[in-house]
C-alpha positions as CSV (number, residue, x, y, z in Angstrom):
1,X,91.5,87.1,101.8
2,X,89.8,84.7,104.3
3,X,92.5,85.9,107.1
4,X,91.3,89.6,106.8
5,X,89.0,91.7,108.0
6,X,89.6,89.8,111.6
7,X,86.7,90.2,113.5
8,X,86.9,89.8,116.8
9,X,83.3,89.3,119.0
10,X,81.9,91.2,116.4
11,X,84.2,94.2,116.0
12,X,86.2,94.6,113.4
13,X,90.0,94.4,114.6
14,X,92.4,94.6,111.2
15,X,92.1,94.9,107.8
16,X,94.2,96.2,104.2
17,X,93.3,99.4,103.6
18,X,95.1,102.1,100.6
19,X,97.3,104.1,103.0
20,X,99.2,107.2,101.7
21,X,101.6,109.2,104.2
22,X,103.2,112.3,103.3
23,X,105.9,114.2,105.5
24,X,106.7,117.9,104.6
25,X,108.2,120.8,106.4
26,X,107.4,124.6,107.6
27,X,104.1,123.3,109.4
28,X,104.0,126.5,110.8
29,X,104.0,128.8,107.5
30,X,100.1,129.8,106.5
31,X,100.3,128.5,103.2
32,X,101.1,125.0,104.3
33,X,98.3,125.0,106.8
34,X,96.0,125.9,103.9
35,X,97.2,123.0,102.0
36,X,96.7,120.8,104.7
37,X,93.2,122.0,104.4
38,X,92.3,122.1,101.6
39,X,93.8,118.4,101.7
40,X,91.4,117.4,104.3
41,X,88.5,119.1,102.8
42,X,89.2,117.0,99.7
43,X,88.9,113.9,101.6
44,X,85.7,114.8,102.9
45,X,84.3,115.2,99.4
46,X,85.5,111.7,98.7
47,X,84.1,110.0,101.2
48,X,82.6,112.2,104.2
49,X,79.6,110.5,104.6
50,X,81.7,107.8,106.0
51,X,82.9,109.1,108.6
52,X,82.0,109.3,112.1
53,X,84.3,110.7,114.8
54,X,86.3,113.9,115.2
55,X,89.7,115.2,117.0
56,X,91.5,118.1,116.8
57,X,94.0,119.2,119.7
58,X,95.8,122.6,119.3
59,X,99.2,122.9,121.7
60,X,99.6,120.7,124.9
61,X,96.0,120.5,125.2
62,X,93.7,117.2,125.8
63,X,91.7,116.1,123.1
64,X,88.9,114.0,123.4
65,X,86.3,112.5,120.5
66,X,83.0,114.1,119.3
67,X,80.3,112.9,116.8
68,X,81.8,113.9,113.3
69,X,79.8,116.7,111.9
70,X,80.0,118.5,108.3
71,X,81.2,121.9,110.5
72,X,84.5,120.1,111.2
73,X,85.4,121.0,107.6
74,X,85.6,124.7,108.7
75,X,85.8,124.3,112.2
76,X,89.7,122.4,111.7
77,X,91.1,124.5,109.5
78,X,90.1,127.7,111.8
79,X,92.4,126.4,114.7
80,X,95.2,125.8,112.2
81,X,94.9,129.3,110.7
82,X,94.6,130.6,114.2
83,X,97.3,129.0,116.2
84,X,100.4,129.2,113.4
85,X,102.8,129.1,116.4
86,X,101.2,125.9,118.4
87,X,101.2,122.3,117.1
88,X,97.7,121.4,115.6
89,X,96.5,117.3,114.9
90,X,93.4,115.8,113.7
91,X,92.2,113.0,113.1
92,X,88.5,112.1,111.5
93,X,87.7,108.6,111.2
94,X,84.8,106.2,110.4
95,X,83.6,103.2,112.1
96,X,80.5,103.0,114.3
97,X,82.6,102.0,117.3
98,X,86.2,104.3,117.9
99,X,87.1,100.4,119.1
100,X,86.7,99.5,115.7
101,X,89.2,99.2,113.2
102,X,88.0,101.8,109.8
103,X,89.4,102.1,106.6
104,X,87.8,106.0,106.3
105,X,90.5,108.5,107.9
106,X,92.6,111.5,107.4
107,X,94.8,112.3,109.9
108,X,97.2,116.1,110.3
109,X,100.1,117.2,112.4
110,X,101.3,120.3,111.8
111,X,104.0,121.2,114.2
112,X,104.7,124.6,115.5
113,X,108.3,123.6,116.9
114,X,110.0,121.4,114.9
115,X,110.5,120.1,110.9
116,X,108.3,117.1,111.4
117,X,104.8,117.4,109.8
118,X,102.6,114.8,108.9
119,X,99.8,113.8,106.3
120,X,97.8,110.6,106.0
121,X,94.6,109.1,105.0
122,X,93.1,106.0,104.4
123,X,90.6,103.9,101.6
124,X,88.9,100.9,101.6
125,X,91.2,98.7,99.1
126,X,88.7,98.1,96.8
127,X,87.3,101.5,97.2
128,X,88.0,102.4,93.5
129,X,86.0,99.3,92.2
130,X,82.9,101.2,92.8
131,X,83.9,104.6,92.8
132,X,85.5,106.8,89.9
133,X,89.1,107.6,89.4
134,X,92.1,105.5,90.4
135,X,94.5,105.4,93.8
136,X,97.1,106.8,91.8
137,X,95.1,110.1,90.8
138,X,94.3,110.4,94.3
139,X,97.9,110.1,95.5
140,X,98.9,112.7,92.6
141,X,96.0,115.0,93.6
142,X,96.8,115.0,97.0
143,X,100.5,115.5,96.4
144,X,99.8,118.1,93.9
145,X,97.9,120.1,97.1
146,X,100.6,119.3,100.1
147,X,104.0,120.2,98.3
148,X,105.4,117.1,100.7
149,X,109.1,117.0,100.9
150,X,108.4,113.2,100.6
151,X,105.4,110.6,100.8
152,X,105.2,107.1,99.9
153,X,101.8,104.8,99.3
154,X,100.4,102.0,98.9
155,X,98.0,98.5,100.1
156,X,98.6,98.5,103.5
157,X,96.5,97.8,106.9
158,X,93.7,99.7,108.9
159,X,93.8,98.3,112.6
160,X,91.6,98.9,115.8
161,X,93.2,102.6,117.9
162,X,93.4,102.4,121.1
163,X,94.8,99.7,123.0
164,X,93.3,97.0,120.8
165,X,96.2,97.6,118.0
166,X,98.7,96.2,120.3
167,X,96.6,93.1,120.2
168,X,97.0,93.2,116.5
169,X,100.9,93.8,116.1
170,X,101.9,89.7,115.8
171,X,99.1,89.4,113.0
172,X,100.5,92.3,110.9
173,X,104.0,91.1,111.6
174,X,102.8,87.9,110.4
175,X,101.0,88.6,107.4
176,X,103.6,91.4,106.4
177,X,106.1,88.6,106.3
178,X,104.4,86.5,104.2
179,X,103.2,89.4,101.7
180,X,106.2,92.2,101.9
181,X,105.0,94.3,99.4
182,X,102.5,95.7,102.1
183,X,103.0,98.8,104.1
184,X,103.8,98.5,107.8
185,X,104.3,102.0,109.0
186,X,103.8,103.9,112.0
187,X,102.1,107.1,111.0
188,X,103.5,110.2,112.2
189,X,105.6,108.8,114.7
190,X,108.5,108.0,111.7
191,X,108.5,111.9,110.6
192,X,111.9,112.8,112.8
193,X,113.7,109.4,111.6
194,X,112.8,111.0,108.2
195,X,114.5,114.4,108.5
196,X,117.7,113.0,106.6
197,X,116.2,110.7,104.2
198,X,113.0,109.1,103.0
199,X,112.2,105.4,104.1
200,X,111.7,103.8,100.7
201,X,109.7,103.7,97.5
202,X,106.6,101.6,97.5
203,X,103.6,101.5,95.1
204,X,103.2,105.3,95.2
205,X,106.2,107.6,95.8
206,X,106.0,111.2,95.7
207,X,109.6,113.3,96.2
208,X,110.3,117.0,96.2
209,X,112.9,118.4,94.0
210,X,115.5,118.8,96.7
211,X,115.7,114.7,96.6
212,X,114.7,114.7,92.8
213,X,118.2,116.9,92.5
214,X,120.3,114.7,94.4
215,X,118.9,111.4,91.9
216,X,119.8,113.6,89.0
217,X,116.7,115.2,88.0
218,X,113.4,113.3,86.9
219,X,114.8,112.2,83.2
220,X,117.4,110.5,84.6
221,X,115.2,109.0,87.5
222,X,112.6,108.2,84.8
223,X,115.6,106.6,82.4
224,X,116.9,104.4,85.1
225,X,113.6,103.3,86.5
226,X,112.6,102.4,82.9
227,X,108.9,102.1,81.0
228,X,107.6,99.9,83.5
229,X,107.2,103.0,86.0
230,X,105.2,106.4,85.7
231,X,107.2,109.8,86.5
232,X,105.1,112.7,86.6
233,X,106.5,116.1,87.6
234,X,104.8,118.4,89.9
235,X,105.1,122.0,91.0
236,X,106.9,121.0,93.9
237,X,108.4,117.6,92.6
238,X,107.6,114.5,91.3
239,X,105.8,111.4,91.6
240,X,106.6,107.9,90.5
241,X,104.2,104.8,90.1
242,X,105.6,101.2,90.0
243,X,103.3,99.2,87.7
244,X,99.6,99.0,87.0
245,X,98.2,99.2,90.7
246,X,98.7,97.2,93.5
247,X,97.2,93.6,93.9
248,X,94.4,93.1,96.8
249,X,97.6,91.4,98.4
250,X,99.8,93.4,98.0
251,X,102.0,91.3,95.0
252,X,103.8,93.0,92.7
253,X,102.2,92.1,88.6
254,X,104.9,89.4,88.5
255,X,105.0,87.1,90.9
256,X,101.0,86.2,92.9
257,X,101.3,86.4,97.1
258,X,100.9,83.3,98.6
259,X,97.5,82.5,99.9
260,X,97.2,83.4,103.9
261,X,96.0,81.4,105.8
262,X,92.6,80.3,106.8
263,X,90.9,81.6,109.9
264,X,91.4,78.5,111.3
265,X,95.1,78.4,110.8
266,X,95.3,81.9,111.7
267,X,93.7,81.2,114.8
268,X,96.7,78.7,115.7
269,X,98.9,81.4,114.1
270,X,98.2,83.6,116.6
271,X,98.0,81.5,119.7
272,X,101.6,79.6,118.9
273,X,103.1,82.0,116.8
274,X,105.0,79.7,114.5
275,X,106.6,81.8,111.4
276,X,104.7,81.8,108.3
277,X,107.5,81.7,104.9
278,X,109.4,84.2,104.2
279,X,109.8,85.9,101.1
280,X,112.7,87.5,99.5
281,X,111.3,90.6,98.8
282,X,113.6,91.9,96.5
283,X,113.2,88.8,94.2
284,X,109.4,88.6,94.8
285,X,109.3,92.6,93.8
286,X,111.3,93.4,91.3
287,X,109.9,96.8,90.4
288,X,110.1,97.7,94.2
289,X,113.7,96.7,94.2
290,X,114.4,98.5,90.8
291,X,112.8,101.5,92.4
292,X,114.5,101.7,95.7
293,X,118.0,100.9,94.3
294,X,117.4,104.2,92.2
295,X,116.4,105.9,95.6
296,X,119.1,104.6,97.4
297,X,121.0,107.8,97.2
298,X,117.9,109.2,98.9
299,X,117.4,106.9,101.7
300,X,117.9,106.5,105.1
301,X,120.0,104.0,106.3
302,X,118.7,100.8,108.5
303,X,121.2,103.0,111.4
304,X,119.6,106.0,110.9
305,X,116.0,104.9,111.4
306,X,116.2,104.3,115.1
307,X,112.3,103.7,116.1
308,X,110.6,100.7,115.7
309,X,107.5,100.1,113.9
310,X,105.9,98.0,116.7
311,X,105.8,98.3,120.6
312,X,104.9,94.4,121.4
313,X,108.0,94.3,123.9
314,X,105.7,91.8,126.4
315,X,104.9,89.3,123.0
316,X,108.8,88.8,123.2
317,X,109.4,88.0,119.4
318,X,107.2,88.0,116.2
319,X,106.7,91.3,116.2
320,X,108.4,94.1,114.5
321,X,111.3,95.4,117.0
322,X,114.2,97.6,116.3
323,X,116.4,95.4,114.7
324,X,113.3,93.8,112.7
325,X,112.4,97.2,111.9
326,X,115.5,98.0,110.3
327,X,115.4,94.9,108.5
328,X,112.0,95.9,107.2
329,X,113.0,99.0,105.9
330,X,116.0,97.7,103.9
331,X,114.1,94.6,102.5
332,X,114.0,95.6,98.8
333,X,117.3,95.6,98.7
């Protein structure tokens, strides 16, 4: 863990945070906008006290950050009652600094055009240690709320906004190679690669009956998963858990990640970009490949995700491009 949080002259620039994205559809329709709400609302009564800044943006309009106050928790969900027929995002984060990276956030986009709609929020990694209830009741809660057509979490990274995350694309990259059970994902920017498919099964994997059909129901997905995996049906679908809980490092219960390097190493990481060993993920991960070889019905293909995860073009390589993207997405396999 010496590698992460990187701290850069004093500000905290990257670190592994529980992520937990959800894509659904009719943004527009009031009862989705009141789950969105209430889904936000619930994640200030986890851990509001944490956070500091506020954004919400209705249409075309310009946005710009405020001081995070408790009136936000009526204030957002007024504009997206409001405005049914005009995109509405939000974003409340923590972090004394909006340079800094957080792990407190919850971020919306509900769109008042098109299908793709967007959920996210974030926890400390350890946050549960000291804190009742687990990730996975969390994740089941919130999908329970949502109705997502699809959603998928797990350990993954909280990085500085702005134009500092750029500066932090080669470490992810790098790390993420070494330790591919971690999430690299780009938030709501994936939703209209995801119209088809879903992306893949990680930790936390939540699916809506019109996939849960296509696999067969959830019997037969919970028969060919086997005992090693939790499927719990919802209103709206079903979720599935892969193993206990995911390690600090992101390794799956059978096989420990290999140790990251030491600042110092990662100092020479970064400056000469040499490539840290690569894992086969699927051999590494054998619950994550179990999992999205039942999926694969579901999924979208490498082809049909045509946005990268990273936008380093200037680094020139180590960093996660289109065709490294689509190697990403597949690497269970």
């Amino acid at each position: 863990m010496s590698a992460l949080p990187y701290v850069q002259d004093g500000v905290p620039m990257l670190d592994f945070a529980l992520v937990a994205n959800f894509f659904f559809s009719n943004g527009m329709s009031l009862d989705k906008r009141q789950r969105v709400s209430t889904c936000m609302e619930r994640y200030i009564e986890l851990c509001g006290d944490n956070l500091r800044h506020c954004s919400c943006i209705v249409g075309d309009g310009k946005g710009r950050w405020s001081r995070y106050r408790p009136s936000c928790k009526t204030s957002i969900p007024k504009k997206l009652k409001e405005h049914l027929h005009s995109t509405v995002y939000f974003n409340l984060i923590g972090g004394e600094k909006l340079e800094e990276a957080t792990p407190y956030s919850v971020y919306g986009y509900a769109d008042g055009t098109g299908p793709g709609n967007f959920f996210q929020f974030r926890l400390p990694w350890d946050w549960f240690a000291s804190h009742p209830g687990t990730y996975p009741d969390v994740f089941r809660e919130f999908t329970r709320i949502l109705q997502p057509d699809y959603g998928f979490g797990g350990l993954g990274f909280t990085y500085a906004e702005f134009n500092y995350r750029r500066k932090m694309e080669r470490l992810i990259y790098l790390i993420a190679q070494a330790v591919p059970a971690l999430l690299v994902e780009d938030g709501f920017y994936e939703r209209r690669c995801l119209t088809e498919g879903i992306r893949e099964g990680n930790f936390m994997t939540a699916l809506s009956y019109q996939w849960v059909d296509k696999l067969g129901g959830a019997d037969q997905i919970q028969s060919a998963l086997g005992p090693e995996f939790t499927v719990l049906r919802t209103e709206s679908g079903i979720t599935i858990q892969a193993g206990d809980e995911p390690n600090p490092l992101g390794a799956s219960i059978y096989k420990k990640a290999p140790p990251l390097p030491s600042d110092a190493e990662m100092a020479i990481l970064r400056e000469n970009l040499p490539t840290l060993p690569h894992l086969d993920a699927a051999v590494a991960y054998p619950l994550y490949h179990r999992l999205n070889q039942v999926l694969k019905p579901i999924r979208v293909t490498p082809e049909m995700y045509t946005r990268k995860l990273q936008s380093g073009e200037r680094f020139k390589r180590n960093f996660f491009d289109l065709e490294s993207t689509q190697k990403w997405i597949s690497r269970f396999d």
